[in-house]
Residue, then its C-alpha position, 0 to 999 in steps of 0.5 A: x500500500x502506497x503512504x503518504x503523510x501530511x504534516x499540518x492537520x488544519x484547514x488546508x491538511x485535514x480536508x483534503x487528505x480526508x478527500x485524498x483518502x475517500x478518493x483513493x482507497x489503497x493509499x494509506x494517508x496519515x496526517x500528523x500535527x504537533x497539536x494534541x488538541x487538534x490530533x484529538x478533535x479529528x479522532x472524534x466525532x466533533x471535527x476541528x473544522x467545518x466544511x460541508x459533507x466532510x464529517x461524512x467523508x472522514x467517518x468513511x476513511x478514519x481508521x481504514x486509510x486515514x489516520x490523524x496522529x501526533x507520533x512520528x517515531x516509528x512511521x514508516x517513510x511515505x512516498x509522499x510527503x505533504x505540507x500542509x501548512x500555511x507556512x514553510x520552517x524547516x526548523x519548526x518541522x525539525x523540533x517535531x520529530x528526528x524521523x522527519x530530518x531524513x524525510x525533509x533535508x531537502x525541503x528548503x532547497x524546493x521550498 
């Protein structure tokens, strides 16, 4: 199964990985944000955002291909990686975890 990683689960991040995930069932999408609270409203059943119909594509992915997480020890690389975030820091994104270094030592150069 292909996986991909968004890093940021806010407006831009959460939505459209939940449509990825909808879209393409046998990718494997996890999205990770340094916010616990903001983790924890996308694994329930009151979502940190509202746009329409989406409560009812997360609820069709969430738990199949589509994951919402703070932990990135551990995880696997992903084919793809996602920023979605309003903002690009490369040192920001390097307080979040060692796993991502590998991933991201590139991403100032294409920023």
């Amino acid at each position: 199964m292909v996986k991909i990683c968004c890093i940021g689960a806010g407006y831009v991040g959460g939505p459209t990985m939940a449509v990825i995930a909808l879209k393409c069932p046998k990718v494997q999408v996890v999205v990770v944000d340094i916010s616990t609270p903001r983790i924890t409203a996308w694994n329930s059943d009151q979502l940190p955002i509202y746009e329409p119909g989406l409560d009812d594509v997360v609820k069709q992915c969430k738990g199949k291909n589509l994951f919402f997480s703070t932990i990135f020890d551990g995880m696997e690389k992903p084919a793809f990686v996602f920023d979605g975030r309003n903002v690009v820091d490369a040192e920001k994104l390097r307080k979040i975890g060692k796993p991502l270094d590998a991933w991201l030592k590139d991403m100032p150069a294409v920023a």
